[in-house]
N, C-alpha and C positions, 0 to 999 in steps of 0.2 A: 598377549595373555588372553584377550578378549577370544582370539579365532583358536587358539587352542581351547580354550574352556567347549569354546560351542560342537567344536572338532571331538572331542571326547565325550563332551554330552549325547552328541548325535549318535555315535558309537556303543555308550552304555543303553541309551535307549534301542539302539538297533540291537541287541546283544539280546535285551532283556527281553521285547518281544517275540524276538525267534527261539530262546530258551523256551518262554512260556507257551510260544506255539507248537513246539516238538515236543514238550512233556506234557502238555494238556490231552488228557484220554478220560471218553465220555463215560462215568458208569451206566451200564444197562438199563432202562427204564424197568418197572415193576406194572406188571398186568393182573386183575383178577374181574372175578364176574360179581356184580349183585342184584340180586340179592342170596344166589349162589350158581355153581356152575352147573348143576343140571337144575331144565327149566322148563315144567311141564308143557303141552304144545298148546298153543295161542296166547301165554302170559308174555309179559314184559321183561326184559331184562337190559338191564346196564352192564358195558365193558368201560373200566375206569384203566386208565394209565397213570403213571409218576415218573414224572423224571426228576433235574436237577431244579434246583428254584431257577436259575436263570434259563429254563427251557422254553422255546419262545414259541415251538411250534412241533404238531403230534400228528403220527401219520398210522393208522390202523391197518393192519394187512392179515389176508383171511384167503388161509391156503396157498400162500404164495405171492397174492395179489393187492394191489393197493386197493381197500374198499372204504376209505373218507378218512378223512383231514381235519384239524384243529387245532385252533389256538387258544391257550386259556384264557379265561375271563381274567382271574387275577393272581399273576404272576407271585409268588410269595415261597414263605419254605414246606408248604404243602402244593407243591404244581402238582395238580392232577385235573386231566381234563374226563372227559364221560364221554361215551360211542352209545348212545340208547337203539337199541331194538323193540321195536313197539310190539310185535306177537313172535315168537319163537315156533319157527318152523325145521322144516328138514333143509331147506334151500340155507338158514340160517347157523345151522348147528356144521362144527367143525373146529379147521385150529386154527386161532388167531395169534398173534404177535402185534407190537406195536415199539415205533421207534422214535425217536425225539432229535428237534434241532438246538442248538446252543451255538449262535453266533454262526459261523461259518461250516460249523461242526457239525456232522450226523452221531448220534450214536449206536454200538451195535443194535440190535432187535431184544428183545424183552424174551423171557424162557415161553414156552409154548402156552396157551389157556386153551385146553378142548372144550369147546362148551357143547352140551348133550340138552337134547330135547328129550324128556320123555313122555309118558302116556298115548306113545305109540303102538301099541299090542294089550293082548291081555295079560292081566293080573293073574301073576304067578304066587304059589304056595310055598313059604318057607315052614318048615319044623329041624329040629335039633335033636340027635339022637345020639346018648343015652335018654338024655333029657333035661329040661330045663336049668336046672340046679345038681351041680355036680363039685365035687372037693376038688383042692388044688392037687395038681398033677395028674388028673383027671386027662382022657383025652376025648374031643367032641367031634360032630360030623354033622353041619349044617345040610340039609336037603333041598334042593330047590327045585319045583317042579312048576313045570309050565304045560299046558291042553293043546298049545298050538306047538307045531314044532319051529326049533328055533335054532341059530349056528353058537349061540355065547350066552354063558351066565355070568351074572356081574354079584359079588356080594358085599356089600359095603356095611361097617362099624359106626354107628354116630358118634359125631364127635373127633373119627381118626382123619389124624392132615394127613396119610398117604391117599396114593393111588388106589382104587376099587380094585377087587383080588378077579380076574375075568378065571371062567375055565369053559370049553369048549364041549360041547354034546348039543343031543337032540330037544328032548322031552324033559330030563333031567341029569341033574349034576349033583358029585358031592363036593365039598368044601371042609376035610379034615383039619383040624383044630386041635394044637397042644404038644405035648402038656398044658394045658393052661393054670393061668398064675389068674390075680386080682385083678392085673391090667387088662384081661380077656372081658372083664364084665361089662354089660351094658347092654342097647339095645343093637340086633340087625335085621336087615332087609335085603332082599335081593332083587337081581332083576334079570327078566329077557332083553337078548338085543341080539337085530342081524346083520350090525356094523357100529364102530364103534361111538357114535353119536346119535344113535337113536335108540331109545330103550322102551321098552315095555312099563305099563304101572309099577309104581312100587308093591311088592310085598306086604302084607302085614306084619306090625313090628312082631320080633321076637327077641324078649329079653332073655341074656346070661345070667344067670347067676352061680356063684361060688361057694363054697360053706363058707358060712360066719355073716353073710350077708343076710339084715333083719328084716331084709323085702320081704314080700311076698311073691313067690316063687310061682309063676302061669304062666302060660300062653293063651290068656285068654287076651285078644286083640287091644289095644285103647282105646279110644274115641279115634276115629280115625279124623286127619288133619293133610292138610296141603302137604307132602314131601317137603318139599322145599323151602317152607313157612314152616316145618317143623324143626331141622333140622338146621343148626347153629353154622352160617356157611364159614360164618370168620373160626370156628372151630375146626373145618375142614380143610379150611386154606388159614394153617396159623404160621406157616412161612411166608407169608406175604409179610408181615409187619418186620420180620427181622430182616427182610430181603431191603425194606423201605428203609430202614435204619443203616444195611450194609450202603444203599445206595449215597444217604447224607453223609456217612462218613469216608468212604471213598472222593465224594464234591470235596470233603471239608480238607482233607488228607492232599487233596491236589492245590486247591487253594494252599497252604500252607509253605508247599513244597516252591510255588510260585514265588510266595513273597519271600521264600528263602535266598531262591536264587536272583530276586530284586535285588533284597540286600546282601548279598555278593558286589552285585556288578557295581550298584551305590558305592560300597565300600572301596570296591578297584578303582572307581574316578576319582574317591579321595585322595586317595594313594597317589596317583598316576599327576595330581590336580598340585599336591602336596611336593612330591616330587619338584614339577614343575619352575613351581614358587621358589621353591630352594635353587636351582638350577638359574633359575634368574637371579637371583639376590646372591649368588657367589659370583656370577656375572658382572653385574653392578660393582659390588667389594672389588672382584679385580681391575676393572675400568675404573674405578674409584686411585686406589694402589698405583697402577700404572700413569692416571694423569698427575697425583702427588710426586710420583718421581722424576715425570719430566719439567715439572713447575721446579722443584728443588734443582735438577741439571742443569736448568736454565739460568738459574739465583748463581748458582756457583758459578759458573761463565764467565757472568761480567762482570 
């Protein structure tokens, strides 16, 4: 009994391991920048990664290339470790990814972070024509003029998590607009750039507005402020938190999946353990049976 129990144990354990080793797949780590992804030239910036809580170790890659390594301070269900960049340059700016270990395990690379330098050129003019404030189904046509010449315009929404709208010209570009709705309003900016991680000053702001809104309808500039200290970065990247949330629940989804298939195999050694037991004790019963019969055989004999 004893060398079967162990015979089967060794078995459900070897079972349950290599189950959980084939169906364990790492979710993706989650990459972003702060204190946003464009980062005027000589400031600071952080690249933060997440992986899984039991992620034991972070590897940063930048264009292709392993550019440092880290392990977090404190393992927990926010693993995120920090990549600091002390001044943001051109040599800096580009696209990074990063990847995470768990036990044995790599997982795939993290979606792309381009992160852009800018206040590399000069300060291009934005204006909005018909103009400022226009009715809904209205259609607009942002203008964006730059002195130097230049191969890209960039014009970005505060606030929108897409990607900046690029369009291609010298001097200047348009940037048509609409119908527009409510969701059009707000502030924007543009920029030059003559690749796609180095850009020109921002723009001065130019608000949308819509009828019915009780603003006050200019383009007359605001107090002008840092871009990037202006501008809400976790509003720009607001797919980061759901991408962190896709990632604990894929861990949590695989863990589950694991201790299912534990108690599977647990359950089969019962079985198999139960079995066993019974298979002996009919054993026993019939050696039991067969030695009462030949005790009585023997009784009758003599």
């Amino acid at each position: 009994m004893t060398s079967t129990f162990t015979a089967l144990l060794c078995l459900g354990l070897y079972l349950s391991q290599t189950i959980s080793t084939q169906t364990q797949i790492l979710s993706k780590p989650v990459i972003w920048a702060k204190p946003n992804f464009m980062i005027p030239k000589g400031r600071p910036v952080r690249i933060l990664c997440q992986g899984i809580p039991e992620a034991a170790e972070y590897q940063l890659y930048f264009e292709g290339h392993l550019s440092a390594q880290q392990s977090p301070r404190r393992p927990g269900i926010r693993n995120i470790v920090s990549f600091p960049i002390s001044a943001m340059t051109l040599l800096t700016a580009g696209r990074y990814r990063c990847i995470y270990r768990s036990g044995e395990l790599w997982s795939d690379p993290s979606d792309p972070l381009d992160l852009v330098v800018t206040e590399m050129y000069d300060t291009p003019t934005l204006s909005v024509h018909p103009g400022p404030e226009v009715s809904s189904g209205d259609n607009v046509t942002f203008h964006c003029h730059l002195e130097t010449a230049t191969n890209m315009f960039l014009l970005l929404k505060e606030g929108r998590s897409s990607h900046p709208q690029p369009r291609y010209g010298n001097t200047q570009v348009e940037f048509p607009l609409g119908p527009v709705t409510t969701a059009h309003r707000g502030t924007y900016r543009c920029f030059g750039s003559y690749n796609n991680y180095a850009w020109s000053f921002p723009s001065e702001p130019v608000k949308l507005l819509v009828t019915g809104d009780a603003e006050d309808a200019s383009l007359v500039p605001t107090e002008h402020t840092s871009f990037s200290d202006s501008w809400d970065p976790y509003l720009l990247t607001t797919n980061t938190a759901v991408q962190q949330d896709l990632a604990l629940w894929n861990h949590t989804a695989q863990n589950l999946l694991r201790m299912g298939l534990a108690f599977l195999v647990l359950l089969a050694l019962g079985y198999l353990l139960a079995e066993d037991w019974l298979r002996r004790k009919r054993m026993r019963e019939e050696a039991h049976r067969a030695s009462s019969q030949e005790r009585r055989r023997r009784f009758s004999t003599q």
